[in-house]
TORNU-394898 format. One line per 10 residues: number of its first residue (from 1); their letters; for each residue x, y, z of N, C-alpha, C. Coordinates in Angstrom, 2 decimals, always signed. Layout:
NUM	a	X:Y:Z:X:Y:Z:X:Y:Z ~ ...
REM end
This chain:
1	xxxxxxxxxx	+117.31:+94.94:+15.82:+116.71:+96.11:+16.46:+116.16:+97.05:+15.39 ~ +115.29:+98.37:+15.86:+114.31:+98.53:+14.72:+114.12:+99.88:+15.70 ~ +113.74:+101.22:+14.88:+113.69:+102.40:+15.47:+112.08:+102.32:+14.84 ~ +111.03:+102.63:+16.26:+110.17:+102.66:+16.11:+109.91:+104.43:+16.03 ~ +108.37:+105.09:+15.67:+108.34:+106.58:+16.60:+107.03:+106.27:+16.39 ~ +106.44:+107.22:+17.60:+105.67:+107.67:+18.20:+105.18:+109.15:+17.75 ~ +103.95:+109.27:+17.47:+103.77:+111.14:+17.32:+103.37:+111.97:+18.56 ~ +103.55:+112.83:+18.00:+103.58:+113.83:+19.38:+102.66:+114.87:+18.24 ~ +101.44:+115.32:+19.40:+100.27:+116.28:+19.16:+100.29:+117.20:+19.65 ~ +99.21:+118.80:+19.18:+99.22:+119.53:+20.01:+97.65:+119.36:+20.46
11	xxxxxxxxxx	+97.30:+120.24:+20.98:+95.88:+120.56:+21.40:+94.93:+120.28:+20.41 ~ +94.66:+120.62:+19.30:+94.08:+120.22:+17.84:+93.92:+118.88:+17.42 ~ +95.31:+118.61:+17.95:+95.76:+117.01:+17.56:+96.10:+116.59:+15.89 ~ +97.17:+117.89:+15.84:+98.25:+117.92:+14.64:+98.94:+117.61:+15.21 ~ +100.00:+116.69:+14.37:+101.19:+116.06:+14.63:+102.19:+117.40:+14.54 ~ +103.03:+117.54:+15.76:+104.03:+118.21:+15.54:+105.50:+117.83:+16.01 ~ +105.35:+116.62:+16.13:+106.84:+115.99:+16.28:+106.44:+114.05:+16.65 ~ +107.49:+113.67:+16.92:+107.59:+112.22:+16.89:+108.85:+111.94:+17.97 ~ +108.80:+111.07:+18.54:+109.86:+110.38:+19.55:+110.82:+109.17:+19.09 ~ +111.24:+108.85:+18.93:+111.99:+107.51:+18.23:+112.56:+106.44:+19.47
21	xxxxxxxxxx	+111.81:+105.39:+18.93:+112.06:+104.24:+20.58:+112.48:+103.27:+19.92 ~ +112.91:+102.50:+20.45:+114.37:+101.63:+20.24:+113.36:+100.06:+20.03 ~ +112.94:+99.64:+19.62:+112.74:+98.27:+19.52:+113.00:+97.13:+18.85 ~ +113.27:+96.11:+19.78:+113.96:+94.56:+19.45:+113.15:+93.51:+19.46 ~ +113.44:+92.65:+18.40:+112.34:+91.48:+18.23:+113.42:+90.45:+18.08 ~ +113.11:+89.44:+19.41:+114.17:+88.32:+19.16:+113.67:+87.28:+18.97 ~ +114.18:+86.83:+17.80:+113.90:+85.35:+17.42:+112.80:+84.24:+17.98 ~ +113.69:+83.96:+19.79:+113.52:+83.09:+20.48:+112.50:+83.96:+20.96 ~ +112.21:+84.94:+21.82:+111.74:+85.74:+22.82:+110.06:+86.65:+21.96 ~ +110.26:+86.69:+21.10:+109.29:+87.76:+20.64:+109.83:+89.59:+20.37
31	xxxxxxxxxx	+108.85:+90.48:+21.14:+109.35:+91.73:+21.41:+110.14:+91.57:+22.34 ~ +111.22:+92.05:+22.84:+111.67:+92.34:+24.28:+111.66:+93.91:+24.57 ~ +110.74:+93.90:+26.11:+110.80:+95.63:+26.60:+112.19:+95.97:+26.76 ~ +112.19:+97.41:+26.19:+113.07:+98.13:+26.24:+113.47:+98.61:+27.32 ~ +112.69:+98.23:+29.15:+112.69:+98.58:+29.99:+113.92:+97.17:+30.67 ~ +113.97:+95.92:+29.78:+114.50:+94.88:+30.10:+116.11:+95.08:+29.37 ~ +116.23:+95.56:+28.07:+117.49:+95.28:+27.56:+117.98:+96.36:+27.30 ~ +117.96:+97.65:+27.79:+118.54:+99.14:+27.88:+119.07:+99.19:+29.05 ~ +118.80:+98.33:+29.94:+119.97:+98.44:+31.62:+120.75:+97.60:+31.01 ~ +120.42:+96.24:+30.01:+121.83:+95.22:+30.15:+122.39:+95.86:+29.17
41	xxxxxxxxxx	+121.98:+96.53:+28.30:+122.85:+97.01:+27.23:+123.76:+98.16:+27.87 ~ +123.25:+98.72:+29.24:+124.08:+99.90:+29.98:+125.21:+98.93:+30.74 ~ +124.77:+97.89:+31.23:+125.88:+97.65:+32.13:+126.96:+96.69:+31.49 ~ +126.85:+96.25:+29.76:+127.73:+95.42:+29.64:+128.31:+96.51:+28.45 ~ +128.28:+98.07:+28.37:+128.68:+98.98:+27.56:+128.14:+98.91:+26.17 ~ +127.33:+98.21:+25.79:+127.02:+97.93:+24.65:+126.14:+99.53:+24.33 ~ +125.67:+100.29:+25.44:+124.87:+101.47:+25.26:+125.24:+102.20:+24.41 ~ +126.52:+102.41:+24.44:+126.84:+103.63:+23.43:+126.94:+102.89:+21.90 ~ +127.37:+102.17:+21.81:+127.73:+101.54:+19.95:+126.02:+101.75:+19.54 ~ +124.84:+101.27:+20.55:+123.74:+101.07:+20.04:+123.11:+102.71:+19.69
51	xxxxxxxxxx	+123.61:+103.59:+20.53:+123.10:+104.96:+20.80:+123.36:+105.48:+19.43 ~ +124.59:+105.34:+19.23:+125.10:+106.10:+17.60:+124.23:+105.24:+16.86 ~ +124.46:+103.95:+16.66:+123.54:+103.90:+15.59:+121.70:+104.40:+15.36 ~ +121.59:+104.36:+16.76:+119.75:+104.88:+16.92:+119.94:+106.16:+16.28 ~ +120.97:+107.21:+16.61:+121.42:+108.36:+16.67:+121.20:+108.54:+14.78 ~ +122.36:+108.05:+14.04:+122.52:+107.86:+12.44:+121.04:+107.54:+12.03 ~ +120.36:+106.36:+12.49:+119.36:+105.74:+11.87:+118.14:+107.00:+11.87 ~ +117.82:+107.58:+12.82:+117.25:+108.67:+12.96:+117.72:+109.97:+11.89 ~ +118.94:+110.30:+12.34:+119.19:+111.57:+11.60:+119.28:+111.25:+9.90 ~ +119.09:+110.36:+9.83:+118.99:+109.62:+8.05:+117.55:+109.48:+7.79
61	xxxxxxxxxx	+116.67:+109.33:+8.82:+115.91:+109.12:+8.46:+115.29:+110.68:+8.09 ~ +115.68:+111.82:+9.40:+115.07:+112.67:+9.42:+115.54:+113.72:+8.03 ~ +116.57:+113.13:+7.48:+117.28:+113.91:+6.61:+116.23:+113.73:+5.04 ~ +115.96:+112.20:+5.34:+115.01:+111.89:+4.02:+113.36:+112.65:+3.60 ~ +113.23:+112.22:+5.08:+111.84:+113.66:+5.38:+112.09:+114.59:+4.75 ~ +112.83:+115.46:+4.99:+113.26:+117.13:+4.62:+113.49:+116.87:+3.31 ~ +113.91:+116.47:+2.06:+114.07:+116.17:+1.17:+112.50:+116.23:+0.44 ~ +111.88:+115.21:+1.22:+110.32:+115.11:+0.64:+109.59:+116.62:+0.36 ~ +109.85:+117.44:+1.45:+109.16:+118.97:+1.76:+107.80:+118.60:+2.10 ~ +107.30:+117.43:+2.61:+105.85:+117.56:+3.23:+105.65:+118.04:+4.75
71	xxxxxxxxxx	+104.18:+116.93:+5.38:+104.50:+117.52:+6.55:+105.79:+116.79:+7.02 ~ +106.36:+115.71:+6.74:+107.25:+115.08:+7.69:+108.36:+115.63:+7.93 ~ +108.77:+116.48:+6.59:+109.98:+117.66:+7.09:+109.81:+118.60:+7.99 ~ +108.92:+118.84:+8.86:+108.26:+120.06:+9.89:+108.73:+119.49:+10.56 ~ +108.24:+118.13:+10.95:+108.18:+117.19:+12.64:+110.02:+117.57:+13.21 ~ +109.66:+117.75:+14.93:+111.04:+117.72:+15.14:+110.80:+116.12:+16.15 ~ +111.77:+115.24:+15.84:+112.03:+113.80:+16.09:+113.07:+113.78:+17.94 ~ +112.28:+113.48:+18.63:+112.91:+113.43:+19.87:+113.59:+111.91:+20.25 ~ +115.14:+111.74:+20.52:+115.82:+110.93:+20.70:+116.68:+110.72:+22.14 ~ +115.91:+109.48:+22.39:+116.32:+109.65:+24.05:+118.18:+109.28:+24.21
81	xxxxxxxxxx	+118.79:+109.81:+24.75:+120.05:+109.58:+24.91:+120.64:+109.13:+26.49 ~ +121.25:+108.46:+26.52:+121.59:+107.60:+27.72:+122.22:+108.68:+28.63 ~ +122.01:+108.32:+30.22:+123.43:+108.91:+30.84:+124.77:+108.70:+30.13 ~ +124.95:+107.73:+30.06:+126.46:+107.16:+29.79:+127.15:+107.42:+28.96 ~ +125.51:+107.95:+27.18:+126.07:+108.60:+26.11:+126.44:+109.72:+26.34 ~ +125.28:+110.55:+26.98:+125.15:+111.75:+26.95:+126.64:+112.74:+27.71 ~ +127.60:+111.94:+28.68:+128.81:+112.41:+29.26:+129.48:+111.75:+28.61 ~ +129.77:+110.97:+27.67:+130.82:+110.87:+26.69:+131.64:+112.46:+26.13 ~ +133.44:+112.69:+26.09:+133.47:+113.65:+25.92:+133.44:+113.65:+24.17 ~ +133.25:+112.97:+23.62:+133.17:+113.12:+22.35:+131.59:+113.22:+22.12
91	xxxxxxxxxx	+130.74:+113.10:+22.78:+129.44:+113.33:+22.55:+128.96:+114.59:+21.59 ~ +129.49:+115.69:+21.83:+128.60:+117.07:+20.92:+129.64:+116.85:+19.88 ~ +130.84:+116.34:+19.24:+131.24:+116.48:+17.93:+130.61:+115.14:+17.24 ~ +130.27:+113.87:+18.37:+129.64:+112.54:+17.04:+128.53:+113.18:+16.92 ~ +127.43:+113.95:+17.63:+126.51:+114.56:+17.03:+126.88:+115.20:+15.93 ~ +127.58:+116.58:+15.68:+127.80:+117.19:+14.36:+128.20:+116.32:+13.45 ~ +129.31:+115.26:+13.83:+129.75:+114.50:+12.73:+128.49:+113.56:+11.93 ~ +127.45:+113.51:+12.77:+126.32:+112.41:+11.87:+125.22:+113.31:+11.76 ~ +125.06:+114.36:+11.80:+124.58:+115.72:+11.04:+125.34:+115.81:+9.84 ~ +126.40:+115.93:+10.08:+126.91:+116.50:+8.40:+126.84:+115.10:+7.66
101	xxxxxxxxxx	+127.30:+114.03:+7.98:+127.33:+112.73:+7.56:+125.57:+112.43:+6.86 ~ +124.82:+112.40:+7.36:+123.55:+112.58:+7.18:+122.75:+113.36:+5.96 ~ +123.22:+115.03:+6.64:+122.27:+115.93:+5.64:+121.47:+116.77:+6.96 ~ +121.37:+115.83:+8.13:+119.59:+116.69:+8.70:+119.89:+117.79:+9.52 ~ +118.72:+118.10:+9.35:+118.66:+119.80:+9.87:+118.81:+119.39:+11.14 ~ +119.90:+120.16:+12.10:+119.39:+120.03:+13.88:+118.21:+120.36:+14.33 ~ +117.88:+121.33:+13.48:+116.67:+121.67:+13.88:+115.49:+120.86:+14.20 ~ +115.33:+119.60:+13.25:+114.57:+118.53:+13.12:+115.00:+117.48:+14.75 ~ +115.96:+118.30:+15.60:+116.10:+116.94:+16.20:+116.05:+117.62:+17.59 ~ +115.53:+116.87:+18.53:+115.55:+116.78:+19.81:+116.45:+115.87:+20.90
111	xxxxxxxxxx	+117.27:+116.19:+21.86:+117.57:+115.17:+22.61:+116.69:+114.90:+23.90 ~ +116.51:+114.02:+24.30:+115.76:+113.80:+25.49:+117.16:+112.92:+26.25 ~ +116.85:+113.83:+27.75:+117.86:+113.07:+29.00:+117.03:+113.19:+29.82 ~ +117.29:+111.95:+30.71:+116.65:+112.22:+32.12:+117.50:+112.24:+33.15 ~ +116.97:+112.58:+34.33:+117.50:+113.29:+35.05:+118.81:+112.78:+35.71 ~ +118.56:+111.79:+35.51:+119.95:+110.76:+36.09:+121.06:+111.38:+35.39 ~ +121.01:+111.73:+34.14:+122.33:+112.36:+32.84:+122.74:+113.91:+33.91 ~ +121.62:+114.26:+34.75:+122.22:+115.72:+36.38:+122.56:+114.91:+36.67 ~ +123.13:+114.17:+37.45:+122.97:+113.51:+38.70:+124.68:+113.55:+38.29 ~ +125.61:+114.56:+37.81:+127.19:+114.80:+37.17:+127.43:+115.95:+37.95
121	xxxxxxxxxx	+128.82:+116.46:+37.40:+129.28:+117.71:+37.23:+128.33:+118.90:+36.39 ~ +127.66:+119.62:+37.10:+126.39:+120.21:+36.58:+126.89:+121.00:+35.30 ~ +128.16:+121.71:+35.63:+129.17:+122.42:+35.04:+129.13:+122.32:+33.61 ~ +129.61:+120.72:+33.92:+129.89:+120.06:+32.34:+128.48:+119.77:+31.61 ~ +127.85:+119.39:+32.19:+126.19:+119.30:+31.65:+125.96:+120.37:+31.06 ~ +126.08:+121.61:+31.75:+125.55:+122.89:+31.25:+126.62:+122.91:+29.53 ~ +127.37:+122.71:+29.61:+128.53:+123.13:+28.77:+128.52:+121.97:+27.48 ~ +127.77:+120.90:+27.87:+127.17:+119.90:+26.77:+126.10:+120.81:+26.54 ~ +125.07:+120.92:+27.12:+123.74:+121.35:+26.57:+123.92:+122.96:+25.90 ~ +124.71:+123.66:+26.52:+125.05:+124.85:+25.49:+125.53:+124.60:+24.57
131	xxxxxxxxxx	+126.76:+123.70:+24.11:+127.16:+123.23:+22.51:+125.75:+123.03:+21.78 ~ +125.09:+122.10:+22.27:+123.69:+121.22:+21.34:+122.86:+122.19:+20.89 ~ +122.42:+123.12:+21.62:+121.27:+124.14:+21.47:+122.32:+125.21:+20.68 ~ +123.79:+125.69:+20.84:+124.01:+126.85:+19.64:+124.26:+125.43:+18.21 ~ +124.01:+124.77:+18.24:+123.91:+123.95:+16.58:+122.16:+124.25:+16.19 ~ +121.34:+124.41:+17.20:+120.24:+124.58:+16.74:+119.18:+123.64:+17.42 ~ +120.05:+122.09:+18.31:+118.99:+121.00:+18.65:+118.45:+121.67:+20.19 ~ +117.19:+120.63:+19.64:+116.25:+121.90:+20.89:+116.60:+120.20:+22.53 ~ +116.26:+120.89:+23.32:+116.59:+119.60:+24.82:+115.68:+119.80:+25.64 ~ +115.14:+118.50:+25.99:+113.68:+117.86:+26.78:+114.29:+117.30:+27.83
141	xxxxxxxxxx	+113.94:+117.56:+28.86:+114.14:+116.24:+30.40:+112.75:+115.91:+30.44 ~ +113.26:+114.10:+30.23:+112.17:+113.40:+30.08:+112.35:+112.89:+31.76 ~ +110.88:+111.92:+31.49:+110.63:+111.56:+33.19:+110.68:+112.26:+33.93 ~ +110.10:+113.56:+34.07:+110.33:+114.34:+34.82:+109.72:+114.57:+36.64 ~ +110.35:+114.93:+37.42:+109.73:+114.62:+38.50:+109.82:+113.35:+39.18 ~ +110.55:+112.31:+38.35:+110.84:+110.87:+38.83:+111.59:+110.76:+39.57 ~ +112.97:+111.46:+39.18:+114.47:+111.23:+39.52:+115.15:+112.15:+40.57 ~ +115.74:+112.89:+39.92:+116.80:+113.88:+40.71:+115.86:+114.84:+41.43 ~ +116.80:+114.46:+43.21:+115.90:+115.27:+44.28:+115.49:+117.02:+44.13 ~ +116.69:+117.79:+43.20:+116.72:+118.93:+43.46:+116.04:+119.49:+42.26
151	xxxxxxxxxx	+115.57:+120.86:+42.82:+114.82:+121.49:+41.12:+115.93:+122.56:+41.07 ~ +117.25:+122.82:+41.73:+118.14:+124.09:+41.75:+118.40:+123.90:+40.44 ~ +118.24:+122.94:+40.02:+119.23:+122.53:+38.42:+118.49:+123.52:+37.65 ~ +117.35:+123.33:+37.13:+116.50:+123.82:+36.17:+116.88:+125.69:+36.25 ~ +116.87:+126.17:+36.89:+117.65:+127.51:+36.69:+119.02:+127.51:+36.06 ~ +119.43:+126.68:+36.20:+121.13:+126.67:+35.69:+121.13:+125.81:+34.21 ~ +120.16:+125.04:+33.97:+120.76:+124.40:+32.62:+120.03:+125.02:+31.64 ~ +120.20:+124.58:+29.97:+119.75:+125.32:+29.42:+118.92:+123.89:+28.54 ~ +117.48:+124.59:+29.12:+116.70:+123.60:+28.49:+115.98:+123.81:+27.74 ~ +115.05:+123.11:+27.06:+113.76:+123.71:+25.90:+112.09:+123.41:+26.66
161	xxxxxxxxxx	+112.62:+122.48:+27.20:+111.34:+121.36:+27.43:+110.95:+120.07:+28.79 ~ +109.44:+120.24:+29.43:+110.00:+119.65:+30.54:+108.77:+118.19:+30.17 ~ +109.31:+116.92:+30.19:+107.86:+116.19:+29.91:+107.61:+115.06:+30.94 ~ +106.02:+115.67:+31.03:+105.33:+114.74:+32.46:+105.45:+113.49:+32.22 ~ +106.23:+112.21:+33.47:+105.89:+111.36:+33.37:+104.48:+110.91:+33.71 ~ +104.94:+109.75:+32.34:+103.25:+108.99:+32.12:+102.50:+108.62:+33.42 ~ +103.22:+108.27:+34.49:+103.28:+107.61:+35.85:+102.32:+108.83:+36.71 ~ +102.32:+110.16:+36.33:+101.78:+111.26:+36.70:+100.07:+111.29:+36.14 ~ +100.28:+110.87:+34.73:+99.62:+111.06:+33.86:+98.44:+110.25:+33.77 ~ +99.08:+108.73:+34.42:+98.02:+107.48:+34.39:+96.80:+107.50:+35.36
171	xxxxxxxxxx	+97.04:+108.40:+36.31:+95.60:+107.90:+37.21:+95.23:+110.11:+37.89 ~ +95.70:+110.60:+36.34:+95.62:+112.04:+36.76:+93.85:+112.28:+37.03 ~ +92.68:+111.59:+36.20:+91.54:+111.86:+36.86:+90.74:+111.08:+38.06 ~ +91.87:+110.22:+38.85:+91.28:+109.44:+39.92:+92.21:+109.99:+41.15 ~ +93.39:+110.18:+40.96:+94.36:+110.30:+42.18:+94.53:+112.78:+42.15 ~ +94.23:+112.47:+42.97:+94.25:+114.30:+43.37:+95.72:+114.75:+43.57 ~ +96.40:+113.88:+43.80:+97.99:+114.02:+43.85:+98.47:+113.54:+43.13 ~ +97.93:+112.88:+41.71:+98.64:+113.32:+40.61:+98.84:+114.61:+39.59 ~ +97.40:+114.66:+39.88:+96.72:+115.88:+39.36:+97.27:+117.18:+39.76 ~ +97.77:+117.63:+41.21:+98.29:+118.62:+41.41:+99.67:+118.54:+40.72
181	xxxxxxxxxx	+100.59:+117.34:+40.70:+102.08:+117.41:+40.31:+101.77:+117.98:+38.88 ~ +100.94:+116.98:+38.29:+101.02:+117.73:+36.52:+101.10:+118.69:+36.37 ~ +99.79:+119.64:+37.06:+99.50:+120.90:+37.42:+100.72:+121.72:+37.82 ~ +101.35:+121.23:+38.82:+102.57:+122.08:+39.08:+103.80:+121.89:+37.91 ~ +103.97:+121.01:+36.96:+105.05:+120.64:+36.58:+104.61:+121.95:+35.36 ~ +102.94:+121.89:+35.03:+102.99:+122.77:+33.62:+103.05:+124.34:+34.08 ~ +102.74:+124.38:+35.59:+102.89:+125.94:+35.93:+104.63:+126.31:+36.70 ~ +105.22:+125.17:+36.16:+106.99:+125.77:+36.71:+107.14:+125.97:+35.06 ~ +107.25:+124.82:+34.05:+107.50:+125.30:+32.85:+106.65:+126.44:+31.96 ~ +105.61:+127.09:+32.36:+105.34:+128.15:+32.10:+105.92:+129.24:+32.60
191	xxxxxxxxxx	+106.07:+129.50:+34.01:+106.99:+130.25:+34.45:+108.79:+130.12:+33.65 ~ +109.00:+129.09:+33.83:+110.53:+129.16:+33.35:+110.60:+129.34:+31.81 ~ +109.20:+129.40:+31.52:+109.53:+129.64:+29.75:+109.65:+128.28:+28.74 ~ +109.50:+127.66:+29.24:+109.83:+126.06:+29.04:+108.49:+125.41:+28.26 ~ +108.56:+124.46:+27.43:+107.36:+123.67:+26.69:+107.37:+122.80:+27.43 ~ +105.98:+122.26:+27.46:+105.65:+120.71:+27.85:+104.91:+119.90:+27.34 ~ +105.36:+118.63:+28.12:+104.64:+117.92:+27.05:+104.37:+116.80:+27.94 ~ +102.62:+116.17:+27.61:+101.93:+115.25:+28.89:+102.54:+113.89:+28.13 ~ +103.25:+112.91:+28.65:+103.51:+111.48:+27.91:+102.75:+110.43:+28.57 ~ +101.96:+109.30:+27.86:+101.42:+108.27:+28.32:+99.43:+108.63:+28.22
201	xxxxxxxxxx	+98.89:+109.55:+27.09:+97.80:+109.75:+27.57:+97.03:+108.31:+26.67 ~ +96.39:+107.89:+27.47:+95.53:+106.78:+26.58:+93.97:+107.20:+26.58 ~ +93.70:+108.53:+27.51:+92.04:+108.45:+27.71:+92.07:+109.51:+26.62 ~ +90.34:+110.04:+26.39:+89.77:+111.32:+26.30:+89.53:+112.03:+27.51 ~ +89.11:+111.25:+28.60:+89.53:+111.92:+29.77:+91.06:+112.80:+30.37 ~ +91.82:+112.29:+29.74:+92.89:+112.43:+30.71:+92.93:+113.39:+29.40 ~ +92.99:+113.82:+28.30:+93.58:+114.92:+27.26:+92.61:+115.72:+27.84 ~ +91.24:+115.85:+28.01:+90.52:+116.65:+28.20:+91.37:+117.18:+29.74 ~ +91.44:+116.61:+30.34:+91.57:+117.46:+31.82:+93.52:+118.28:+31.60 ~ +94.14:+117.70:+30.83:+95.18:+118.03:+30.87:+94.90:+118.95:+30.08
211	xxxxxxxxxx	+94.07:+119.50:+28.94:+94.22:+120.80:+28.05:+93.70:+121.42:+28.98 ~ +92.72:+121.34:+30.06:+92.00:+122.56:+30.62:+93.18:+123.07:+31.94 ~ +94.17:+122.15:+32.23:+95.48:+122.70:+32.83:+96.44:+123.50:+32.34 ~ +96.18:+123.52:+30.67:+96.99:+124.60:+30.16:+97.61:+123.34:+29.23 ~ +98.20:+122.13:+29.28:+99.15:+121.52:+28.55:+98.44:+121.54:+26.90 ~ +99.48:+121.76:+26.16:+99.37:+121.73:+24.92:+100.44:+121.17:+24.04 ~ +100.76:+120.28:+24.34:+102.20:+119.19:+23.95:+101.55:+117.51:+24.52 ~ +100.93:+116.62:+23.72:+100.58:+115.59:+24.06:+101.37:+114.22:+23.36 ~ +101.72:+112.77:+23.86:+101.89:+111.94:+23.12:+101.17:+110.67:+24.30 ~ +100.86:+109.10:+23.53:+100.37:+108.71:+24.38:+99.70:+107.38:+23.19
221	xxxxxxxxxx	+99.04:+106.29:+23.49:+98.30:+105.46:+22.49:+97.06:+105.86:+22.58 ~ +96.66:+106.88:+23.17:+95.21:+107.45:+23.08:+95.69:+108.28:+21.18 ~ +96.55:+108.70:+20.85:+96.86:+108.94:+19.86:+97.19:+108.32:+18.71 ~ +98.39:+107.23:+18.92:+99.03:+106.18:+17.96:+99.86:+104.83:+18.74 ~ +100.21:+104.20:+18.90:+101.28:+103.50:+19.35:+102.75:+103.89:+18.65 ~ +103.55:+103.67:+18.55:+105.01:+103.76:+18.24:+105.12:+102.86:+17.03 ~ +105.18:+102.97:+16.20:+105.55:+102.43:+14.73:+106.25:+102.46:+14.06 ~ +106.47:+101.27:+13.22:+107.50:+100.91:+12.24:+107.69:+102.65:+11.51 ~ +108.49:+102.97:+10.69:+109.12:+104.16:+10.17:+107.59:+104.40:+8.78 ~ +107.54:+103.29:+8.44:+106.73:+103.77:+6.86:+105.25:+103.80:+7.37
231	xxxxxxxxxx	+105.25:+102.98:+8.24:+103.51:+102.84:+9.03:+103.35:+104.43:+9.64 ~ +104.38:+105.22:+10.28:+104.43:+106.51:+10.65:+103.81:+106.95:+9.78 ~ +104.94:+107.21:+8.54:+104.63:+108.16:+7.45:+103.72:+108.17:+7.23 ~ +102.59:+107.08:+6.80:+101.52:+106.40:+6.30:+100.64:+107.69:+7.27 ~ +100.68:+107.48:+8.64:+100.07:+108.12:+9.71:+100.08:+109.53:+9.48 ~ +101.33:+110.48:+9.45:+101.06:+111.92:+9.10:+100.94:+112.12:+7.74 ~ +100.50:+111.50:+6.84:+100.11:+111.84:+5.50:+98.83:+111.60:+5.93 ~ +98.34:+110.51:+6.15:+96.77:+110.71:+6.07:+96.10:+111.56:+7.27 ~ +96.87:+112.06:+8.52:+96.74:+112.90:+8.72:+96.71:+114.61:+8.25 ~ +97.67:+114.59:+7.52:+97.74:+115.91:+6.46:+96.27:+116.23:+5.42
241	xxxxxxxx	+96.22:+114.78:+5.09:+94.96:+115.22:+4.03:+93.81:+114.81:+4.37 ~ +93.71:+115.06:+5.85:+92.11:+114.97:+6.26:+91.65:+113.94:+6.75 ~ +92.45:+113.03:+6.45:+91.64:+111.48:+6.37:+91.84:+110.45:+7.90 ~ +92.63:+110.91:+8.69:+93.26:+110.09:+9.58:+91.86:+110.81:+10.51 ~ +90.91:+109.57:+10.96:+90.17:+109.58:+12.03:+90.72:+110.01:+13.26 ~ +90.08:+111.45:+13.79:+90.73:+112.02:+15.11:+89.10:+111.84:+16.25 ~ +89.50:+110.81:+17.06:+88.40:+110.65:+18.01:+88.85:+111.33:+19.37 ~ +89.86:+111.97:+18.78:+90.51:+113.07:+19.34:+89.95:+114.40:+19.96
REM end
């Protein structure tokens, strides 16, 4: 297995953060989707042993960045975390423990949950996500709008960030009812104070219509695909010095 990332743009289409996705290349099989071996890895427990290490492999990585002082020490690195991890009660101290173990700034790091990680004791959720955010890590509900029936939550937890699924995103200049959800998803997180961020854009169409909605948080292969760690780097350096073609 192999921690790929993804960049994340703003409106300009400066890199201002990266996602880190989990990918496996088997022998026999080729790639395998992560949409195929992240349920079996949930239901035969293997989720969590794999989570810490995505978890370490990341915060080592992000620790090496910061060291450099370029742009890659800016980027904050978003790491999706399982239901299953994410209510572990040892969950907010193995975080600190592979922070200090590491070196990296929390600051550099994001967790992403989706909504299924509500679908608990809201209580205790709230009381995870308040530990994470006083260390400094900022928190995204990814897939948003997919999952959990209720929006009562979003007043009660303490979040940073709300990001459109791609599924919203894919047919936002043909379907009129996608177009309004986006629309509504970036005018609740404006109201609530909240960042967003459009995931899955592959057009110039679809960035164009989503900046004139207000969104200014983009990721998508209209940008980059998800890449090996040094092929990244490669990516926001020659982005930094001018050179990375933005047909952007």
């Amino acid at each position: 297995m192999a921690v790929h990332y993804q960049v994340l743009v703003d409106e300009k289409g400066s890199p201002v953060g990266a996602e880190a996705l989990l990918r496996w290349h088997c022998p026999g099989r080729g790639m395998v989707s992560p949409a195929e071996f992240i349920p079996l890895a949930e239901e035969t427990g293997l989720i969590e042993s794999i989570g810490y290490w995505v978890l370490e492999e990341v915060l080592s990585r992000i620790a090496g960045w910061k060291k450099r002082g370029d742009a890659l020490a800016k980027l904050q690195v978003s790491v999706n975390v399982s239901a299953r991890q994410f209510h572990l009660p040892s969950f907010c101290s193995t975080v600190m423990a592979l922070l200090r173990k590491t070196g990296a700034s929390p600051r550099n790091l994001k967790v992403e949950i989706t909504e299924s990680a509500l679908a608990y004791d809201l209580e205790l959720v709230e009381e995870t996500l308040r530990t994470l955010r006083s260390m400094g890590i900022r928190i995204s509900l990814d897939d948003f709008g997919t999952g959990y029936s209720s929006l009562g939550y979003l007043k009660r937890l303490s979040l940073d960030e709300l990001k459109i699924d791609q599924g919203f995103v894919r047919d936002i200049l043909d379907d009129p009812n996608d177009a309004a959800i986006a629309e509504t998803i970036l005018a609740l997180a404006s109201a609530l104070k909240l960042s967003a961020v459009a995931e899955g854009v592959e057009t110039k169409g679809q960035l164009e219509r989503l900046v004139r909605m207000g969104c200014t948080r983009f990721q998508g292969y209209y940008f980059s695909r998800p890449l090996p760690a040094l092929e990244f780097e490669g990516l926001i350096e020659k982005s930094r010095m001018g050179q990375q073609r933005r047909a952007w």
